[in-house]
C-alpha positions in Angstrom: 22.8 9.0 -41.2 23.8 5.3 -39.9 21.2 2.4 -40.7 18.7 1.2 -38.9 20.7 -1.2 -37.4 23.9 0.4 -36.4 21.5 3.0 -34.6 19.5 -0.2 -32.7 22.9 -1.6 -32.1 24.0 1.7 -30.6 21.1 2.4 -28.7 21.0 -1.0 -27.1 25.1 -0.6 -26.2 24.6 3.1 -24.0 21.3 1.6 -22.8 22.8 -1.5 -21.7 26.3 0.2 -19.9 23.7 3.0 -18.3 21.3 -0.3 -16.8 24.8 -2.1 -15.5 25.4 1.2 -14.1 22.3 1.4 -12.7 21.7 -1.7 -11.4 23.6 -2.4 -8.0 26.2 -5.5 -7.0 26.0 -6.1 -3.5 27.6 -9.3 -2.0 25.1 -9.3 1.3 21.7 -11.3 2.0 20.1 -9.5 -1.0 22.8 -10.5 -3.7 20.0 -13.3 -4.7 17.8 -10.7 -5.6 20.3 -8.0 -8.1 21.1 -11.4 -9.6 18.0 -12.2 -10.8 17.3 -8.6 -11.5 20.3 -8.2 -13.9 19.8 -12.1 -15.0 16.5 -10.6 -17.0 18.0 -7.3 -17.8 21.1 -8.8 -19.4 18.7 -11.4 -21.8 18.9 -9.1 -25.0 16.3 -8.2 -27.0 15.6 -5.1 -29.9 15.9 -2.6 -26.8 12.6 -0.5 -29.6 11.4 0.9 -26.4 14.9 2.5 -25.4 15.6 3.6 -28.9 12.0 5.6 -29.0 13.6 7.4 -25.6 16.8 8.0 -27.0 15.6 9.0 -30.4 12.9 11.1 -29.5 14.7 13.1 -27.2 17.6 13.6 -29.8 14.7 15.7 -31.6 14.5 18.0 -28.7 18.6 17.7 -28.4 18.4 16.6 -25.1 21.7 15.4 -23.1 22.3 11.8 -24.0 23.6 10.9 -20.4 19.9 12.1 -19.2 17.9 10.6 -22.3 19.9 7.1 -21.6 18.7 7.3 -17.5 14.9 7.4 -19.1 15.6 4.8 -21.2 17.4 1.9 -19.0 14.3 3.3 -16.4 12.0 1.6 -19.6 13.5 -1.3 -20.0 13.5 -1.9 -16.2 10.1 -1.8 -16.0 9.8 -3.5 -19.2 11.9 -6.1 -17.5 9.6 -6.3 -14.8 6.3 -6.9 -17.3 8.2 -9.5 -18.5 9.4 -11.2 -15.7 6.0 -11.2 -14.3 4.2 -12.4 -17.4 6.3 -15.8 -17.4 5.0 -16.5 -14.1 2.7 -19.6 -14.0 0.1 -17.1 -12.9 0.1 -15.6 -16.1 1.4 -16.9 -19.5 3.5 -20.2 -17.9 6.5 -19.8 -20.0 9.5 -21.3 -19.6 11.7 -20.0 -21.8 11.8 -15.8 -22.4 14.5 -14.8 -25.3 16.3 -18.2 -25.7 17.0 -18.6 -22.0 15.0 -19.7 -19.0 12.9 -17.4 -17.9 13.3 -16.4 -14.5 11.5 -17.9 -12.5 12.5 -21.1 -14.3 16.4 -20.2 -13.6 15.8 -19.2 -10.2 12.3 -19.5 -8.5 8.9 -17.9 -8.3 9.3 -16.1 -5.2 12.9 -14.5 -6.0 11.3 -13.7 -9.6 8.2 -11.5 -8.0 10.8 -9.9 -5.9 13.1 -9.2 -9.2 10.0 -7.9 -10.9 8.9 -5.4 -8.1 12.6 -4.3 -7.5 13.0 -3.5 -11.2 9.8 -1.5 -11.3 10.9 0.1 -8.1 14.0 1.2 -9.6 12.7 2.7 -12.8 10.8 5.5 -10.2 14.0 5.8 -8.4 16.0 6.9 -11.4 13.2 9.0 -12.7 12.9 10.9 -9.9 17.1 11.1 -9.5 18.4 14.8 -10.1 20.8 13.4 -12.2 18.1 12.7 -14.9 16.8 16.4 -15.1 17.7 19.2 -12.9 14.0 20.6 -13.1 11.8 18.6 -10.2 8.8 19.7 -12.8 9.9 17.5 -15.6 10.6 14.5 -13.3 7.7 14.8 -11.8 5.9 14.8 -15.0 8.4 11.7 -16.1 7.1 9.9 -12.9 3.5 10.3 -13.5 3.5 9.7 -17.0 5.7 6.5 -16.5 3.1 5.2 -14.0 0.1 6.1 -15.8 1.3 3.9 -18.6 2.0 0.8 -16.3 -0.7 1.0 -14.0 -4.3 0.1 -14.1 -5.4 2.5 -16.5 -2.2 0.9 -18.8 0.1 -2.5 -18.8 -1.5 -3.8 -15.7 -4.9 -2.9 -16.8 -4.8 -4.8 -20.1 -2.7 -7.4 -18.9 -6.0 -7.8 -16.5 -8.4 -8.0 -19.7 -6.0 -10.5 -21.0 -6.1 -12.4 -18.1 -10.2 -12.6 -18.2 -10.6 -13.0 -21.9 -8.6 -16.6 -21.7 -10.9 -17.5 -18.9 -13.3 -16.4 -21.2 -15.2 -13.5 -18.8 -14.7 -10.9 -21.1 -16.5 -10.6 -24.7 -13.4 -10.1 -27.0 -14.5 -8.7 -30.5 -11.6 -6.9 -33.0 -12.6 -3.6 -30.4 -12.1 -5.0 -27.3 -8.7 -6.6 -28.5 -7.4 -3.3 -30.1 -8.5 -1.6 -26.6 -6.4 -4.4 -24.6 -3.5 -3.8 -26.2 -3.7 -0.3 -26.9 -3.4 -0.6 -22.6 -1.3 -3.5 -22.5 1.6 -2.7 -24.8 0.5 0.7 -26.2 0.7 2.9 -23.3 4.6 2.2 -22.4 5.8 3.1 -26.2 4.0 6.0 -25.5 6.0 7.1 -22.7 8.5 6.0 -24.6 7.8 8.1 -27.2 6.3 11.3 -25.5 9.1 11.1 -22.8 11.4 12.8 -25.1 9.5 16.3 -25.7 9.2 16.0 -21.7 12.7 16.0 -21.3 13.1 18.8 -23.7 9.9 20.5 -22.7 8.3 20.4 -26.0 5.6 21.9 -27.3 2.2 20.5 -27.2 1.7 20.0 -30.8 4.9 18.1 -30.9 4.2 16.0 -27.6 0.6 15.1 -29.2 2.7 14.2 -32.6 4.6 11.4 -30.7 1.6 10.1 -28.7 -0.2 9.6 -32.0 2.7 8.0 -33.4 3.4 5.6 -30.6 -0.2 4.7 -30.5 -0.4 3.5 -33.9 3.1 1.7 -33.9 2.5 0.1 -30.3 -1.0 -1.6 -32.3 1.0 -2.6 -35.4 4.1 -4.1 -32.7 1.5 -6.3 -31.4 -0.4 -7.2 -34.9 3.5 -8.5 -35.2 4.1 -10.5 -32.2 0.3 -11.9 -33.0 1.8 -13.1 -36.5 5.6 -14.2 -35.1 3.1 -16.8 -32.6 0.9 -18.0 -35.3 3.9 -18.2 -38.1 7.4 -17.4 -36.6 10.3 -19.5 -36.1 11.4 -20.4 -32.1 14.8 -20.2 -33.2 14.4 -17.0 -34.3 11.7 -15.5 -31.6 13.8 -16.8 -28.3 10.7 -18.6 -27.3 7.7 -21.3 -27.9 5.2 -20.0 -30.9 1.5 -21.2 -30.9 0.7 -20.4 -27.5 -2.1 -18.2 -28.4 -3.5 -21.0 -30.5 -3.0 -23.2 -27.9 -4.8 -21.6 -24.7 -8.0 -20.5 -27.3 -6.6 -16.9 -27.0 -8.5 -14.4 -29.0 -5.8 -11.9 -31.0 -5.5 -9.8 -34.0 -4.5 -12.8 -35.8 -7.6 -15.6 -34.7 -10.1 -12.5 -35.6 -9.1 -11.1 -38.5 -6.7 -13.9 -39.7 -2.8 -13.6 -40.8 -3.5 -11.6 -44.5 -6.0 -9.0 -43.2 -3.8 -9.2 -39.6 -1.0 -8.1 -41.8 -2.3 -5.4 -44.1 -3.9 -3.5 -40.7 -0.6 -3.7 -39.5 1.2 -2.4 -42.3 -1.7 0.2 -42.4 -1.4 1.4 -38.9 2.6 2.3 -39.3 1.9 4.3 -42.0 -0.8 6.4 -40.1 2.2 5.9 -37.5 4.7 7.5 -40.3 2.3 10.4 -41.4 2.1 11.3 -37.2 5.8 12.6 -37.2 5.5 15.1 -40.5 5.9 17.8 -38.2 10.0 16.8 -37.4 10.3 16.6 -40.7 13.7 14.4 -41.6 15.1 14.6 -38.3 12.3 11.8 -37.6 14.0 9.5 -40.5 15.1 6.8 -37.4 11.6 6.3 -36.0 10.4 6.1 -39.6 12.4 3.3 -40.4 12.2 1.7 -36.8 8.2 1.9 -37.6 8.4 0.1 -40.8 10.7 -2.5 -39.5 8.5 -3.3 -36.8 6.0 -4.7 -39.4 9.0 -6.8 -41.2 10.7 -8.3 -38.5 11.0 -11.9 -37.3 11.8 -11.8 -34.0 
């Protein structure tokens, strides 16, 4: 089996040709709009939430070409969190993986229009024949996707976030691990569980890859928590001590860095112990899981 990081690398490489195919080049009135669209598509990044697609549904040994549709639809709407996020509405950042953000490179109008065109597209793919010839399993692809970015998901803690710095919600170690649970938790479930849809799965096995997403979506953000209080711009693509900065309660200002970093660690191997029922074949997510916890970007 190839290392962690010739598998990321991979990954990030059909992911990446699959969203260029994806994403369209017109040269009329709109041509603003795809260019901010594939601006924030083409800004890099680990591409973890396209490698739990593509490696999850390599379990149920489901056609690459369809598992690679699901996964550029991730990152588009993962595109279009981020996007949106940057805004001066929300986190005011001006730089997002080393680059302007884009509203910075562009403006904020084009930038909300990039963000809803991306999320757009992810249903439009999902929904494609091309991505499964059963209507059932896109269907169920569709309304898990948009359970885990709607209200009940990444909009719905995004929304908590957005009341605990304006300090109008209460935010205790319980509230934080329910906000991002929602916030960041519910798309690497889909992520994860989009897999034994595509392959029609069984429960068990479904259930098995929710529980593991959970727990590693908690530990990615115990991680990002740490990379703002202690990372390296340089290395992260963007400013670090925001959080600190806007009085924002996190994993890290609650239960500080140490105790922050042994939950973390804790929570992947709960994360680990979710996928004994794949038995090696689950060796990539294993190691993507512990490196979540180790990285410093």
């Amino acid at each position: 089996m190839a290392d962690l990081a010739t598998l990321l690398a991979d990954c990030a490489a059909t992911v990446d040709k699959t969203m260029d195919l994806l994403l369209p080049q017109p040269d009329d009135a709109e041509a603003r709009l795809f260019e901010a669209m594939r601006y924030s598509c083409q800004a890099g990044g680990k591409r973890l939430r396209p490698f739990l697609v593509m490696q999850c549904a390599a379990l149920f040994r489901v056609d690459k070409r369809c598992a690679a549709r699901v996964a550029a639809a991730v990152e588009f709407m993962h595109t279009y969190s981020l996007i949106h996020d940057d805004l001066p509405a929300m986190d005011n950042s001006d730089t997002r993986r080393g680059r302007p953000s884009c509203h910075k490179q562009f403006d904020e109008a084009t930038a909300i229009l990039a963000g809803d065109a991306l999320q757009a597209l992810a249903f439009e793919i999902l929904s494609a024949p091309e991505t499964h010839a059963d209507p059932n399993v896109r269907i169920e692809l569709v309304k898990e996707l948009s359970q885990a970015a709607g209200g009940h998901g990444m909009c719905g803690g995004q929304m908590i976030d957005l009341l605990a710095e304006q300090q109008e919600a209460e935010m205790n170690i319980g509230a934080i691990t329910r906000l991002q649970r929602l916030k960041t938790g519910e798309m690497f479930a889909f992520s994860s569980v989009a897999g034994a849809v595509l392959g029609k799965g069984s429960y068990r096995s479904y259930m098995a890859l929710h529980n593991f997403a959970q727990e590693f979506g908690l530990a990615f953000q115990i991680s990002d928590d740490l990379l703002d209080a202690e990372g390296d711009p340089e290395k992260t693509g963007k400013p670090v001590g925001q959080d600190a900065a806007a009085g924002k309660a996190t994993f890290v200002s609650i239960l500080g860095a140490e105790r922050a970093r042994a939950q973390a660690h804790l929570l992947i191997e709960q994360a680990v112990h979710a996928l004994d029922v794949f038995d090696e074949a689950a060796d990539p997510l294993r190691e993507a899981a512990r490196f979540v916890v180790d990285r410093t970007n």
